[in-house]
C-alpha positions in Angstrom: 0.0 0.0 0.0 3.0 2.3 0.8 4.6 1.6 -2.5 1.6 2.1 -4.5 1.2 6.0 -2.7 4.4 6.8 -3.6 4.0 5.9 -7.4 0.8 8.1 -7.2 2.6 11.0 -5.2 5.3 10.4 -7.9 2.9 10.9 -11.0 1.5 13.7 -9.5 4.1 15.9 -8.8 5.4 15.1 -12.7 2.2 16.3 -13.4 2.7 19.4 -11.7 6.4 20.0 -12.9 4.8 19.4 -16.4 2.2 21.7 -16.0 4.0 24.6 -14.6 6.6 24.1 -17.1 4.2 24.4 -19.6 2.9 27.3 -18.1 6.3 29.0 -17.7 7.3 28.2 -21.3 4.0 29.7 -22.0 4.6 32.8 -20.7 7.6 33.4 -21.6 6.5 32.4 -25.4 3.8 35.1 -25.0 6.2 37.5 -23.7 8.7 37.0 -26.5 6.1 37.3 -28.4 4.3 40.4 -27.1 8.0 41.6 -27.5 8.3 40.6 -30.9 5.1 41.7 -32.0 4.6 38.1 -33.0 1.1 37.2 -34.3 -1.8 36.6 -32.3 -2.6 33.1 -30.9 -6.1 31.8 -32.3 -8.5 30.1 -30.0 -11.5 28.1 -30.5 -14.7 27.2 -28.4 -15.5 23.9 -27.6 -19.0 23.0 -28.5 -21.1 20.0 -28.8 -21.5 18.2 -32.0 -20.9 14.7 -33.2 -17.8 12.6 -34.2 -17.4 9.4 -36.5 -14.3 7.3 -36.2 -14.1 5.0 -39.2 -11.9 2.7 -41.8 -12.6 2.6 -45.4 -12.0 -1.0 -47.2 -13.0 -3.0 -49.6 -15.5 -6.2 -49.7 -17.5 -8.8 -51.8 -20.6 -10.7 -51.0 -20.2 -14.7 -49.8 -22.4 -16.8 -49.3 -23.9 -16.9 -45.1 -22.9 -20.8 -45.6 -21.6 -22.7 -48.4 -21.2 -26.7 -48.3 -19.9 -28.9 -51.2 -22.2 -31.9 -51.2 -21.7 -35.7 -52.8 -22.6 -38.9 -52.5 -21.3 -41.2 -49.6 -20.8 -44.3 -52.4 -20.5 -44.2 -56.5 -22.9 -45.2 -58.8 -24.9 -44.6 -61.9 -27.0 -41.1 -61.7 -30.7 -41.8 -62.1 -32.4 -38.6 -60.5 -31.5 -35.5 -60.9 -34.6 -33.2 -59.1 -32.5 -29.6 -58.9 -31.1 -27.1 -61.1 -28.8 -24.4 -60.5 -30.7 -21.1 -58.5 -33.1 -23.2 -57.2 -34.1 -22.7 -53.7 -34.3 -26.2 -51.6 -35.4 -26.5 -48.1 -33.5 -28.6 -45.4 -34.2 -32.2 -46.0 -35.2 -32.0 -49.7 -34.3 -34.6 -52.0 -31.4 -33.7 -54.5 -30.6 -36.4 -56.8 -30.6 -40.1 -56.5 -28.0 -42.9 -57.9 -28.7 -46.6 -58.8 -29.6 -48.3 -55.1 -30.0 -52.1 -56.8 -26.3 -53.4 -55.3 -27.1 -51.6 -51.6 -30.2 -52.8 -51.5 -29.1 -56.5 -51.9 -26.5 -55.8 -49.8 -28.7 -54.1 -47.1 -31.4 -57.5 -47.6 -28.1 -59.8 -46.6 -26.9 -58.1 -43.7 -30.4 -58.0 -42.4 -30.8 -61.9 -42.8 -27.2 -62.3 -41.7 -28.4 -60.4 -38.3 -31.3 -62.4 -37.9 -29.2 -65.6 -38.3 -27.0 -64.3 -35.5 -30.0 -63.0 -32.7 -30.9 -66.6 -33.0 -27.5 -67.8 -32.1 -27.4 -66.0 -28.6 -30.4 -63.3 -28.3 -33.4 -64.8 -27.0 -35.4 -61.9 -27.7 -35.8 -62.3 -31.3 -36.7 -66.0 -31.1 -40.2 -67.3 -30.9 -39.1 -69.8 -28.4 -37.8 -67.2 -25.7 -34.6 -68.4 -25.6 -31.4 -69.5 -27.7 -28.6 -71.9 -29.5 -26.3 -70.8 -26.7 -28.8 -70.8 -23.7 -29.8 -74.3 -25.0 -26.2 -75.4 -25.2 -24.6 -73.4 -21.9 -28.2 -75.0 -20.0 -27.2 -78.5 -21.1 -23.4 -78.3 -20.3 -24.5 -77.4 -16.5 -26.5 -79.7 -16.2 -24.3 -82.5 -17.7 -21.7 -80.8 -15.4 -23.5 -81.4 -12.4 -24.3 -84.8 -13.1 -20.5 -85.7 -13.4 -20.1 -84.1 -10.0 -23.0 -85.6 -8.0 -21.4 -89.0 -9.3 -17.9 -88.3 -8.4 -19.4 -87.2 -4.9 -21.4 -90.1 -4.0 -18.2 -92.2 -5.1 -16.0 -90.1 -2.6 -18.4 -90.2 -0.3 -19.3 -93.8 -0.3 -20.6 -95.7 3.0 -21.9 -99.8 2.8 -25.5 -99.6 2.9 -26.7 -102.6 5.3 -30.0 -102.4 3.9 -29.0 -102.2 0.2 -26.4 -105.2 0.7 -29.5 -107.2 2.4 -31.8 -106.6 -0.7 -28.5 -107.7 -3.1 -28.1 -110.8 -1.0 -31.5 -111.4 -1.3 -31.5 -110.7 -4.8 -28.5 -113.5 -5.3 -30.6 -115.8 -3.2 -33.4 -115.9 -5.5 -30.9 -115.9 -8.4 -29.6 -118.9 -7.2 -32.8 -120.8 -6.9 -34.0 -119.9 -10.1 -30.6 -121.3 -11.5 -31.4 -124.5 -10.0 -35.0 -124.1 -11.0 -33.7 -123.8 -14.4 -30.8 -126.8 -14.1 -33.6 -129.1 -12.7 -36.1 -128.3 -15.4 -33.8 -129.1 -18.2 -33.3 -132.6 -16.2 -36.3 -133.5 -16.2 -36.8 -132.1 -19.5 -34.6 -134.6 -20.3 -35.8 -137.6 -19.0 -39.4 -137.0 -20.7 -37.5 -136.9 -24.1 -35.8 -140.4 -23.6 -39.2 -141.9 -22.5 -40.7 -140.2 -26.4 -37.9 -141.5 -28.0 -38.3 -144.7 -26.3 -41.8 -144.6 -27.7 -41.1 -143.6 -31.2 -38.9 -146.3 -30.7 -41.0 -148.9 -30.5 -43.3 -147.5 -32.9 -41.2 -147.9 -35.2 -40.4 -151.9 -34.5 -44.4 -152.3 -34.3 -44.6 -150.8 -37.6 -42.1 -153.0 -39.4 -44.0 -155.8 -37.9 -47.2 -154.2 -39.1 -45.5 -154.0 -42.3 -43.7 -157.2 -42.6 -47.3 -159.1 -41.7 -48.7 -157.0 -44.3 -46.2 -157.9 -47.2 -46.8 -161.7 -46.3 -50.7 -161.5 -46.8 -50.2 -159.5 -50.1 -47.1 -161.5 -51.5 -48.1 -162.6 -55.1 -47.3 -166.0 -54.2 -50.4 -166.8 -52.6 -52.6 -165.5 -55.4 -53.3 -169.1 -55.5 -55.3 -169.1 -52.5 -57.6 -167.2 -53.7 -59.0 -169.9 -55.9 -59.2 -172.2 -53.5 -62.6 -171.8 -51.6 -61.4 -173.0 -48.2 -58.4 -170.7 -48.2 -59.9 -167.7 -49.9 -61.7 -166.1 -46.7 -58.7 -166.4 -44.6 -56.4 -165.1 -46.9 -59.2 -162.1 -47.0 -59.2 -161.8 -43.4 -55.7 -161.8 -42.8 -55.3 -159.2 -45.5 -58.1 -156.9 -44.0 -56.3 -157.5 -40.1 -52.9 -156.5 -41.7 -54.1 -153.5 -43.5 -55.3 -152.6 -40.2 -52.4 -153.1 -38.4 -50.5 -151.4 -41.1 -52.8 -147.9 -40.7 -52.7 -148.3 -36.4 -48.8 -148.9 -36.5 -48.4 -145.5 -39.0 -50.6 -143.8 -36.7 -49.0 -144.9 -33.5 -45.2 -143.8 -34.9 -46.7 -140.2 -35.7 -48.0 -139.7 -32.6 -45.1 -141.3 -30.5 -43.2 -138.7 -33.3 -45.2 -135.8 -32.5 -45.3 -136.3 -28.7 -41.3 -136.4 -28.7 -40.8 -133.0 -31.1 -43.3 -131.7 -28.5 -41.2 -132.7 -25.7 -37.5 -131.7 -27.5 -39.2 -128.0 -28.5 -40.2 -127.3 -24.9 -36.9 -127.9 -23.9 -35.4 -124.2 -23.2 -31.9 -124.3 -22.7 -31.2 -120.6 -22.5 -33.1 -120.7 -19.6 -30.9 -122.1 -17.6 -28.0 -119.8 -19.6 -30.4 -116.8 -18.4 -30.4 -117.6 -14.6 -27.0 -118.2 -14.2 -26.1 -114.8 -16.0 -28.7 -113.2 -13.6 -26.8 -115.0 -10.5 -23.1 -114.0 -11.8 -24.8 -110.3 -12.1 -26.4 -110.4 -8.4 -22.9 -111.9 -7.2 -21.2 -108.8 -8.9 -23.2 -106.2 -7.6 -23.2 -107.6 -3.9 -19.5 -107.8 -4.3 -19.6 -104.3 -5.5 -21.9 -103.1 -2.9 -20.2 -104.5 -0.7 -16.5 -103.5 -1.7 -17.1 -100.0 -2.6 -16.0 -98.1 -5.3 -12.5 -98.3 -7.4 -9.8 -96.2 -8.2 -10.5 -96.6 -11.7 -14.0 -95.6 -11.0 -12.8 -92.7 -9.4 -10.3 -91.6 -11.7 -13.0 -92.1 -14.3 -15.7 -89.9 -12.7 -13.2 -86.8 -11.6 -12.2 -87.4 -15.6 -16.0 -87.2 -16.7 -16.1 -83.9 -14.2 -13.6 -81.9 -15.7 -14.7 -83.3 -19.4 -18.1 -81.5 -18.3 -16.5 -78.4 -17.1 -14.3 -77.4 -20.2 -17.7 -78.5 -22.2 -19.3 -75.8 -20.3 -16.3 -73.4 -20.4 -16.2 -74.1 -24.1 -20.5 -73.4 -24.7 -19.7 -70.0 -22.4 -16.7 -68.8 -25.0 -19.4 -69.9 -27.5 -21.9 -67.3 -26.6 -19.5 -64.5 -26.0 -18.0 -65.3 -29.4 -21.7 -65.4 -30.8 -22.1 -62.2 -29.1 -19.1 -60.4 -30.8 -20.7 -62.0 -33.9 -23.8 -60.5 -33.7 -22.1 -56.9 -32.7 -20.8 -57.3 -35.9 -23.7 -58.3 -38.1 -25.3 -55.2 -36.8 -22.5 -53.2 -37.6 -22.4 -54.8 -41.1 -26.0 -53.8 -41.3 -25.7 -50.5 -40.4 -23.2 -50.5 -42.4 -25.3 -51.3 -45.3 -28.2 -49.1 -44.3 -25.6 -46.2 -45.0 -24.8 -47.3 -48.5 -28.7 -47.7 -49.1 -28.9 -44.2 -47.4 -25.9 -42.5 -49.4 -27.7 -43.0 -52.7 -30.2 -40.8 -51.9 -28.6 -36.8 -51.8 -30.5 -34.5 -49.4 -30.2 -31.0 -48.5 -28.6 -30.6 -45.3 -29.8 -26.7 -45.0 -31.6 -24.8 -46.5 -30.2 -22.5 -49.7 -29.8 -22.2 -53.4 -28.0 -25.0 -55.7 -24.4 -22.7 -56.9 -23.1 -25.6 -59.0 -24.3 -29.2 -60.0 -21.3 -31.1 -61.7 -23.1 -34.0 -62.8 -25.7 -35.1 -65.4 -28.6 -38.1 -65.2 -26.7 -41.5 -66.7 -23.6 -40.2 -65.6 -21.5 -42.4 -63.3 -20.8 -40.1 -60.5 -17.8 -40.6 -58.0 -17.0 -39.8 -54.2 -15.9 -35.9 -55.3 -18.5 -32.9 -55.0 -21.8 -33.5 -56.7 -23.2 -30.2 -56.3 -22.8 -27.3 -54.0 -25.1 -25.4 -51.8 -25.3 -22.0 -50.4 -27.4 -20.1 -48.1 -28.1 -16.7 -49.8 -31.3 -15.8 -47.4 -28.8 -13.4 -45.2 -25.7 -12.4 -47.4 -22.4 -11.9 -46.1 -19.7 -9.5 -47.0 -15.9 -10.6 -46.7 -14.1 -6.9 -46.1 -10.3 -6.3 -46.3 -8.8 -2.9 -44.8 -5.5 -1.4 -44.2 -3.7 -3.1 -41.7 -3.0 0.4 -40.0 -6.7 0.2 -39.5 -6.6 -2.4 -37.1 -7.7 -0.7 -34.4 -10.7 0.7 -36.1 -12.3 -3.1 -36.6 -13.8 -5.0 -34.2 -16.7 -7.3 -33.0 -20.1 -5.8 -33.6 -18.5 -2.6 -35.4 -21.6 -0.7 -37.3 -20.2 -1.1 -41.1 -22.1 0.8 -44.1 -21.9 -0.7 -47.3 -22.5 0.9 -51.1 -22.2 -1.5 -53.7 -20.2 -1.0 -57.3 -23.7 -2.3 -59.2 -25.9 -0.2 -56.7 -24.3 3.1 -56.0 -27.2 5.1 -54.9 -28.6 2.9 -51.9 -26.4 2.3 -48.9 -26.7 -0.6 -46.6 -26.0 -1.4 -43.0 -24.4 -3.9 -41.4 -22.1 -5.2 -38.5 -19.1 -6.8 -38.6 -19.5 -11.0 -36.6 -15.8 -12.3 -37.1 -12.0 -10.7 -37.6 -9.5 -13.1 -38.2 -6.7 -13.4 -35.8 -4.1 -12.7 -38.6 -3.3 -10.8 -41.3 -4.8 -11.8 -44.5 -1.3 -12.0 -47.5 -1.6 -11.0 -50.8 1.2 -10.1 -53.2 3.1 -9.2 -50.5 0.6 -6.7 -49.1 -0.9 -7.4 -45.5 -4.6 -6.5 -44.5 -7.3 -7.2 -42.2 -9.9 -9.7 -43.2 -13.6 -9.6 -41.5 -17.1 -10.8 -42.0 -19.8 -8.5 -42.3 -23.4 -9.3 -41.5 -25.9 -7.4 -43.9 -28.9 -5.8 -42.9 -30.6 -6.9 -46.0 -34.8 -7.9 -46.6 -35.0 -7.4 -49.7 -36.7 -10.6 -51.9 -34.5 -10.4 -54.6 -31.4 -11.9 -53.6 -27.4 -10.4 -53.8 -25.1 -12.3 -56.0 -22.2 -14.0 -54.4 -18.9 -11.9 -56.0 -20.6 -8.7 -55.7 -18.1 -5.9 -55.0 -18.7 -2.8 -52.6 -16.9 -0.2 -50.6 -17.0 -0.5 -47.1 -16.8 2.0 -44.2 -16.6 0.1 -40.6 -17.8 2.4 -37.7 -14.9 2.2 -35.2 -16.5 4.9 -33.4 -19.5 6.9 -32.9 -20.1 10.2 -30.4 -23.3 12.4 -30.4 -24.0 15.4 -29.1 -20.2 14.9 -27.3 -18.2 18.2 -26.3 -15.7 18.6 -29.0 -12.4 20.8 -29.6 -10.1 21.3 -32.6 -7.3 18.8 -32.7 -4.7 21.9 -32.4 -6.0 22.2 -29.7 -4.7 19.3 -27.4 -1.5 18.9 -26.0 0.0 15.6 -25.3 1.9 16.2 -22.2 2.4 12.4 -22.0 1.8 9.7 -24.2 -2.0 9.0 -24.4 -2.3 11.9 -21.8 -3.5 15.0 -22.9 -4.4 18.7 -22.0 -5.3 22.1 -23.1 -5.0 26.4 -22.6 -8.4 27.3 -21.6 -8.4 31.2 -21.8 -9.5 32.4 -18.4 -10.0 35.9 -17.5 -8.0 37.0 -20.9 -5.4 34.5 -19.9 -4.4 31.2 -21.0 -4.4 28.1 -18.4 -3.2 24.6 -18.8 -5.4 22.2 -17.8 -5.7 18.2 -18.3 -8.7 16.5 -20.1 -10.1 13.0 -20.8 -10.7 12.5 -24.9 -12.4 9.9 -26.6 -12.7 9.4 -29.7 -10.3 11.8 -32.3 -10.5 12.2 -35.8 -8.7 14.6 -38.2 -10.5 17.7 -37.5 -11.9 16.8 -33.8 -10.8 15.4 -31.0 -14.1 14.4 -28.2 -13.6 15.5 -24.8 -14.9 13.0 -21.8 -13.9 16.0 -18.9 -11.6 18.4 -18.2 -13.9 20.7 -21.0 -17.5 22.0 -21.0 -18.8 23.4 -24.0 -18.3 27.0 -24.3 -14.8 27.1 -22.8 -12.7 29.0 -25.0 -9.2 26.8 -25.9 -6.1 28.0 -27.7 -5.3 26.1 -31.2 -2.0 28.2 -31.5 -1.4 30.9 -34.4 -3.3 28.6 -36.8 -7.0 29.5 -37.4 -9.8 27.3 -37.2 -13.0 26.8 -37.6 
């Protein structure tokens, strides 16, 4: 705070020394003067009036915005539905190319997305759920049965009642064995006894038909004609054609009655039952022993063969997932295509340029260029030494070459940050918006003179610029005549052109000033 009072006392007292020099030097210029007979110092009275501060440039109309439009992807030109000046709105169709291919291609990526919701989004099947849930569901499941089995086998403990029902079990295997063993004996013995009997059938018959040759042998045809042998040859004939028929009939029933006996003869049966006893024997033993290592190693084998199925039906459905990410990238991809075929208007303006005609194949480069004309702009260049006169929201009036008797308004929205080269000349580059309604609209490349507004003061208290004296730099003052007499006295000004300078305080209108021995006005 001490520091800062001194620099103040400092400045003040150079103010004073400056001051009364001034005065001093005045004085003794006036008495030199008066001496001399010099001429008469001139004064002037400050008044009110008003002061413009402005740069003078040069400018052309642009467009407010200007894009260069084209398709997204190449193809044959089929619809062309602008020319150039027409006006399009935003979202206007411009032109069209052939969509045949992107269509196809959109139709395969949509199918190719549907193929891969199935795979792993349940939401887009009809079944609620999918391949992977299905597959990841049965892997768990299949996992947990291989572990429930490797437990119980870990955790094993005899069972008393199970090993009592398996003993039972081999009990009545056993006696069903036997059953069996004794069946097929006796089976046995009631085939012999058949055989026996077809046995003797058999001798009966070759007695039946040994009796029967002898009563038919042609050697006792003779008997026949003899009437007291005739009737018994007869009778024995008939009695050994009898015998004959009863001994055929007894062999096919002794025949029958010992296939009968031979088919109900079921040797497997007795196969069967002891299988079934060597089977209840094994599992008692089992039972009764406990599991083995190899069953062990076999189950804790079947465990982990479940878990990496399951690991491998979980990489399955991320994979699926990535898959499907894809396929709706892919068809997004291909809704773009079908979408860059068509050639809309992004804003709304006129058509400048249109580079292509209907037929044509037309590339990636610009198709056609759009511009907004509804609220010109005006791209100024001034004298670099006018720098300080442009500025954000600077007033600007504009006369163009083609219109010379109409001025328009405007204000300046953007100065570039550096100085605009051209053969080797620097200058200040701005944008100027116009104040401009009128329906018919300006054409881009239209010169015009320019004149930006760097500073306006009405009704201000103004004094000749001889007037001021710059004691220091940006400081200024002024003689006030007072009583006949000149005095020095410090002012404020504003804004200064080449006849005027505006004076903030330090001046009212009507004080009289000095302007030295020139004359003004």
């Amino acid at each position: 705070m001490t520091k800062r009072k001194g620099f103040w006392l400092m400045g003040l007292l150079v103010i004073i020394v400056v001051v009364v020099g001034g005065y001093v030097y005045y004085t003794n210029t006036t008495a030199v003067a008066a001496a001399d007979a010099a001429p008469e110092v001139q004064t002037a009275v400050a008044r009110q009036g008003d002061i413009t501060v402005s740069a003078t440039g040069a400018g052309t109309v642009i467009p407010a915005a200007e894009v260069d439009l084209g398709f997204t992807t190449g193809g044959k030109l089929v619809e062309l539905l602008v020319q150039v000046g027409q006006k399009v709105t935003h979202g206007d169709v411009l032109a069209r190319i052939d969509d045949t291919d992107a269509q196809k291609a959109l139709a395969n990526a949509a199918l190719q997305l549907a193929q891969a919701a199935m795979q792993t989004d349940a939401t887009t099947t009809q079944t609620g759920t999918s391949f992977d849930a299905i597959s990841v569901a049965q892997a768990q499941l299949t996992l947990a049965d291989a572990q429930q089995v490797l437990t119980d086998l870990l955790q094993w403990e005899a069972d008393p009642d199970e090993i009592a029902l398996l003993a039972a079990k081999v009990e009545a295997a056993q006696a069903a064995y036997n059953a069996a063993r004794g069946q097929e004996a006796a089976t046995g013995v009631n085939i012999t006894i058949k055989n026996i009997s077809v046995e003797q059938a058999e001798r009966e018959l070759a007695d039946a038909q040994a009796a029967y040759d002898t009563a038919y042998d042609p050697g006792r045809e003779w008997e026949l004609g003899d009437p007291h042998r005739a009737d018994a040859l007869l009778n024995e004939r008939t009695r050994a054609e009898a015998a004959l028929l009863r001994a055929q009939e007894n062999l096919q029933v002794a025949q029958l009655n010992y296939n009968a006996a031979v088919s109900s003869t079921n040797s497997s049966s007795s196969s069967n039952a002891e299988s079934n006893l060597l089977s209840a024997q094994q599992t008692l033993a089992a039972a009764q022993a406990g599991p083995t290592a190899e069953e062990i190693a076999a189950a804790e084998t079947a465990v982990r063969k479940a878990e990496l199925a399951l690991q491998q039906a979980q990489l399955n459905r991320e994979a699926h997932g990535l898959s499907l990410a894809q396929a709706q990238l892919s068809l997004e991809t291909a809704q773009t295509a079908v979408d860059g075929t068509v050639l809309t208007a992004p804003l709304d303006g006129t058509v400048m340029h249109i580079n292509y005609h209907v037929g044509e194949q037309v590339g990636s480069g610009v198709f056609l260029t759009l511009a907004d004309l509804s609220q010109p702009m005006l791209e100024i260049f001034l004298d670099e030494t006018d720098l300080d006169k442009v500025g954000m929201g600077f007033d600007v009036q504009v006369v163009f070459d083609a219109l010379p008797d109409e001025t328009f308004t405007g204000h300046i929205v953007q100065v570039d940050p550096e100085l605009y080269q051209a053969s080797g000349v620097s200058a200040v580059r701005a944008l100027v918006q116009l104040n401009y309604n009128k329906p018919q609209a300006l054409p881009v490349g239209l010169n015009a003179t320019v004149e930006v507004i760097g500073g306006r003061a009405q009704n201000a208290v103004i004094v000749p610029v001889e007037a001021l004296r710059e004691i220091a730099p940006g400081q200024y003052a002024v003689f006030v005549m007072e009583n006949g007499e000149p005095k020095l006295r410090t002012v404020q000004v504003g804004l200064m052109d080449f006849s005027f300078a505006e004076i903030i305080a330090g001046v009212a209108a009507g004080d009289e000033v000095t302007t030295g021995i020139v004359q003004t006005q």
